[in-house]
N, C-alpha and C positions, 0 to 999 in steps of 0.2 A: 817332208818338204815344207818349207818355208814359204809364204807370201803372200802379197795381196792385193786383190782388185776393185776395181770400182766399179759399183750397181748405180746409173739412173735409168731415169725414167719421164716419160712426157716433157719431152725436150718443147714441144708445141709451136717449136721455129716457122714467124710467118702470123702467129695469134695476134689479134688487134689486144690492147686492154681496153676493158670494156668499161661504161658510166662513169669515164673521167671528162672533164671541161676545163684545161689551163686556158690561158688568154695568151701566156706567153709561150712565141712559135716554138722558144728556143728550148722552154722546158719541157712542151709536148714531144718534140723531137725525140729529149731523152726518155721520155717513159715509152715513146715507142719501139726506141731501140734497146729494152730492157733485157727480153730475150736472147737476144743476140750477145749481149754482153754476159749475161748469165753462163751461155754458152762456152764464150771467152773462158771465162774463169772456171769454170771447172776443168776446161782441157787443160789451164795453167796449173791448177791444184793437183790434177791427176800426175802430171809428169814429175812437179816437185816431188810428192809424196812415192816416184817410183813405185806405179805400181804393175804387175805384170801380165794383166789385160782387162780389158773393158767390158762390159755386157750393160744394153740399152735396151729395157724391158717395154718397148714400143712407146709408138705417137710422137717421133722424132719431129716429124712437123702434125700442122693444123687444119693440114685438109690441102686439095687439089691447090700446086702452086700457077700464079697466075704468071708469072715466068720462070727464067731459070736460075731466079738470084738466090730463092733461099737452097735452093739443092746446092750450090755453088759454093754458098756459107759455110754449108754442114760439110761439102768435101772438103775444102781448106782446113777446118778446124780440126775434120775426125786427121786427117792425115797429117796434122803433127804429131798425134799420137802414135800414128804407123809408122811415122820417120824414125823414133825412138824405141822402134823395136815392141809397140804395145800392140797387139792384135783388138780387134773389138768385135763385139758377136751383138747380133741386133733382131731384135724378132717386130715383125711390124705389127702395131694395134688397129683399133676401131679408125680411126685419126687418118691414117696413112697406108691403109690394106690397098692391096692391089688395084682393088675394084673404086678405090677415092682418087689416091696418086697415082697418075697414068703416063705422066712425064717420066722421065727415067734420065742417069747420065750413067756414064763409068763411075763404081766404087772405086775407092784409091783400094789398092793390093794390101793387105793384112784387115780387111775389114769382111767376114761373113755373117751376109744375111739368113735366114733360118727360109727355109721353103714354106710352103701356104698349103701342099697334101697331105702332109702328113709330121706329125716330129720327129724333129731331126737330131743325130748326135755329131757333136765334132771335138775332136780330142787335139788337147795341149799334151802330147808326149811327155815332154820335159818334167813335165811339171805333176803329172799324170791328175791331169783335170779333164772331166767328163762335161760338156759343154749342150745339156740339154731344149729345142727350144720348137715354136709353132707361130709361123706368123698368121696375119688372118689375110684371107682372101677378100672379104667381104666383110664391108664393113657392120653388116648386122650378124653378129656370130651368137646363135645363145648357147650352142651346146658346149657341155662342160671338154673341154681341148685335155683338159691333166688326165680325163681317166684313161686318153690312147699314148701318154706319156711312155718312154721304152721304160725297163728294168733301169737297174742303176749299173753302172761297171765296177765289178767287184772290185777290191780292193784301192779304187782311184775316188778325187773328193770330185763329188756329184755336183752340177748346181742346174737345179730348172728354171728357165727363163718364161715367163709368164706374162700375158695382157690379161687379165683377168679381175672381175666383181665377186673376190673371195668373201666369202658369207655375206656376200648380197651388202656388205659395208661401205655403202657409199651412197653420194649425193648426186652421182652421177648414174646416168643409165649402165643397165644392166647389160653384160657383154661374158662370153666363155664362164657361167658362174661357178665356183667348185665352194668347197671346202676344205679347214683346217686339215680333217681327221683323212680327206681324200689326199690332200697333197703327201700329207705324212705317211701314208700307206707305200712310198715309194722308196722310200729311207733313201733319199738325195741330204744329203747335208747341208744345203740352202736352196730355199729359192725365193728368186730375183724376180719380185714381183713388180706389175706396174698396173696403170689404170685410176686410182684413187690419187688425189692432189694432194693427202697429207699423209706427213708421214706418220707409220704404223709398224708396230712390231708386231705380227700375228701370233709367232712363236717362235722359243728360244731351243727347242728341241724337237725337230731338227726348226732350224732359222727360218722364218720366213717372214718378209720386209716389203716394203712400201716406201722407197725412198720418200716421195712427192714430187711436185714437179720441183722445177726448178725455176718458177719465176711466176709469183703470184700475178694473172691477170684480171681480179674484179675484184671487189668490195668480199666475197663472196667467200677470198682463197688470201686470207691473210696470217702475218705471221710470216717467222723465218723460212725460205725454200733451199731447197739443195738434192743434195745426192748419198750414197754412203761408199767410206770406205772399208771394204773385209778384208782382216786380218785370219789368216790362217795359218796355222804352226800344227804341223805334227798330224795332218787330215782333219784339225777338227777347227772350228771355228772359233777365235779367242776372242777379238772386238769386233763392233760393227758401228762404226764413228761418222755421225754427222759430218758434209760437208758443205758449210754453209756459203751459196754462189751466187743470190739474186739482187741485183741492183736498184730496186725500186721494190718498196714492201707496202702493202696496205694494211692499215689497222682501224680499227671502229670504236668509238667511247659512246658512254650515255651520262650523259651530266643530269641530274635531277636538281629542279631548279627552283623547288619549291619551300625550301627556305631564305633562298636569297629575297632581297629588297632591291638591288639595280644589277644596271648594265655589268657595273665595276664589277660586281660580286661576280657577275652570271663568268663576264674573263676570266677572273682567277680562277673559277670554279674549274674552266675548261683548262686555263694552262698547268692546274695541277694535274688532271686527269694525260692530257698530251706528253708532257712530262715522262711519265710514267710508262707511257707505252712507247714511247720511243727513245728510250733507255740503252739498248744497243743499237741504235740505227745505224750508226760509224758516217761516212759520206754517202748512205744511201737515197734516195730521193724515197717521200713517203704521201702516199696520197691518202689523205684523213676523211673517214664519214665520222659528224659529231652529231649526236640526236639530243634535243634539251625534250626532256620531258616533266612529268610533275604539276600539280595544280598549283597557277600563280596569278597574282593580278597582273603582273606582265604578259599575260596573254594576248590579248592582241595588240601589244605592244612590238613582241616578237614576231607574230607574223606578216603585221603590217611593214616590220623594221627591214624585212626582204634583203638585196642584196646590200645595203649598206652596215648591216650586222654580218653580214659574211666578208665584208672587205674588212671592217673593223679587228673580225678573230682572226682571219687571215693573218693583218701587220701583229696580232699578239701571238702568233704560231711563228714565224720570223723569227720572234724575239727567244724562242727555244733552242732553232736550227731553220738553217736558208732554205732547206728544202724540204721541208713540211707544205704540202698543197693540200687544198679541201678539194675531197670526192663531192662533198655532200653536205651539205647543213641542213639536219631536217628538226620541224619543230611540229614536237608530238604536245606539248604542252596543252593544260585545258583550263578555261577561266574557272574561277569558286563556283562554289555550289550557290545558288541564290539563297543569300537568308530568308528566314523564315518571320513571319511579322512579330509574331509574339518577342523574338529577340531583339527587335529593335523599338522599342515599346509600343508593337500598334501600328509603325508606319510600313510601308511598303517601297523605299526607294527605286526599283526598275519599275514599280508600277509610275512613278509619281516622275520619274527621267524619260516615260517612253514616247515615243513621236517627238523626241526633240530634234532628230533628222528631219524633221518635215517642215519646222518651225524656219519660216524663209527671213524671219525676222534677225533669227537665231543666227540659221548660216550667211546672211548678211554680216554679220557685225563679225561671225567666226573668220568671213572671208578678209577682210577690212583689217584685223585684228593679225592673218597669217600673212596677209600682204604688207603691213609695216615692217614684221619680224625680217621678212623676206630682202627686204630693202636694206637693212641694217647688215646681209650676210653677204659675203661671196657669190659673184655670178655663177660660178660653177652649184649654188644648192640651187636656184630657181627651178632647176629641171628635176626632183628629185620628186618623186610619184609619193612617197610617204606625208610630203609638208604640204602639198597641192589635195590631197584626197580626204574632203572636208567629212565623209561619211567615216573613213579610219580614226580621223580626229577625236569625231565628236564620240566613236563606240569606244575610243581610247578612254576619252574624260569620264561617261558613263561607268565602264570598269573601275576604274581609280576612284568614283566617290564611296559605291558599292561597297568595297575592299574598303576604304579608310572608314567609311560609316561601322561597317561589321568587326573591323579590329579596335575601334573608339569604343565599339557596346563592350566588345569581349573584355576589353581592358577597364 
């Protein structure tokens, strides 16, 4: 017998994403509504693709709903798939075990849930597939669920459906933990594993997968999300094909900044690196952490520069794709090492610059000096905390002779 189904996992319907700040209401909207559309799209992908049922390896949603909108969401969307004749088989995880979601509504008819005392079998006839699975009751589960797994049914294609921290692989807490060599002991022909946000092949004989979720939500879980589709011909397992469905992706860069000389450079540096990582984004929305790190005299240039170096890379992320957003701009960077006197014949520059913060004569004139500059620009800079904060100024000017003194000796 011919055919094939589709394995997700950690649907997480109802998940905030976490450590993002847009300004704009309208593009927060959509990264909140990213799951959902994730959602969307795989039940659209699943039907194109015909295939002839579904199994969702727990944590459909994100924990106890605080109404009944996302239960509501997931019956509309699982029941287009039951309208087309797809059956779905669902085992609940840590996320949404009995003892978390407590609300309940009617399942639409072609959708079984897996019981919580024991594992359970439910057979596709037709097809002669063996439909193995164990939801949890609680959401702290340690003991290993696969070793009370049944036998397999002779001569039909097996699949065990699983929440599970298989070889303790993962960045998440630890839940039903088994093993490779355990699951394998059951000679099931696949199993539909969930729990773990990336995806993972464990093993190719007999199968066992890690779709991922479907819809990265932190800094944390980036990269492409989705689901798989299994091909099976002849009882045995022939592909097991990515199906990529999330709508808003997060990626992370490190720019090392420590050969550049300016702002300019430090841009291009990043819009190369941006470039590169969001290479297939298509129309997806993508929220960016960039870390500049590296030892440079723009050290506290850059951290004094605060948000106006993050609006600045912002309009050059724009200029890639409209919807590259910053997570995050962090600046790891660190000033030079202080020279040493003998390389500057004798002198001691930070010693011979220090207490010139205190020097009222000094920040007199600096003041004097940032207030004409100040006159000459646009209302909109007089409020800008970097050209106002004469101690940023003056640690600015101190760095920058330092650095020119120590690269005039070197040279």
């Amino acid at each position: 017998m011919n055919f094939s189904f589709l394995h997700a996992a950690d649907l997480h319907l109802g998940s905030p994403l976490l450590g993002l700040s847009v300004k704009d209401p309208e593009i927060a909207r959509r990264f909140a509504s990213a799951s959902r559309e994730a959602f969307r799209s795989l039940i659209d992908q699943a039907i194109s693709a015909k295939v002839a049922f579904a199994v969702i390896a727990g944590d459909i949603y994100d924990g106890e709903w605080k109404d009944n909108t996302v239960g509501l969401f997931f019956n509309r969307e699982i029941s287009r798939l039951t309208r087309e004749g797809i059956p779905v088989y669902v085992v609940k995880g840590n996320h949404d075990a009995e003892s978390v979601v407590t609300k309940t509504m009617p399942k639409p008819e072609g959708v079984t849930v897996f019981g919580t005392r024991k594992a359970e079998t439910h057979r596709i006839e037709h097809l002669k597939v063996a439909v193995h699975g164990w939801s949890y009751e609680d959401r702290a589960t340690a003991a290993d669920f696969s070793l009370r797994y049944p036998a397999p049914v002779p001569g039909w294609f097996n699949i065990g459906v699983l929440h599970s921290s298989c070889e303790g692989k993962s960045a998440h807490a630890t839940y039903a933990p088994c093993t490779v060599q355990e699951l394998a002991a059951h000679e099931y022909q696949y199993w539909a594993l969930g729990h773990i946000h990336e995806h993972r092949v464990l093993s190719q004989n007999p199968w066992m997968v890690y779709p991922g979720n479907l819809q990265g939500r932190s800094v944390r879980e980036c990269g492409a999300k989705g689901a798989v589709i299994v091909e099976v011909r002849d009882g045995e397992v022939r592909t097991v094909e990515r199906v990529i469905v999330d709508s808003a992706r997060w990626a992370a860069i490190a720019v090392d900044v420590s050969s550049l000389a300016t702002d300019a450079e430090i841009a291009a540096a990043i819009r190369r690196e941006a470039e590169s990582a969001t290479a297939d984004l298509g129309e997806r929305l993508l929220a960016l952490r960039i870390t500049l790190t590296g030892e440079t005299p723009l050290h506290d240039h850059l951290r004094a520069a605060g948000g106006t170096l993050r609006d600045e890379l912002q309009a050059v992320l724009h200029h890639i794709h409209e919807d590259i957003w910053f997570e995050k701009l962090e600046i790891r960077t660190s000033a030079p090492a202080v020279p040493k006197r003998d390389q500057l014949g004798g002198l001691d520059p930070v010693a011979m610059l220090a207490g010139l913060s205190d020097d009222a004569e000094l920040r007199q004139s600096a003041h004097e000096i940032v207030g004409a500059l100040l006159e000459k620009l646009p209302q909109s800079f007089a409020g800008t905390p970097e050209l106002n904060d004469l101690d940023i100024l003056i640690a600015e000017a101190q760095s920058l002779v330092v650095a020119r003194a120590m690269a005039g000796k070197a040279a």
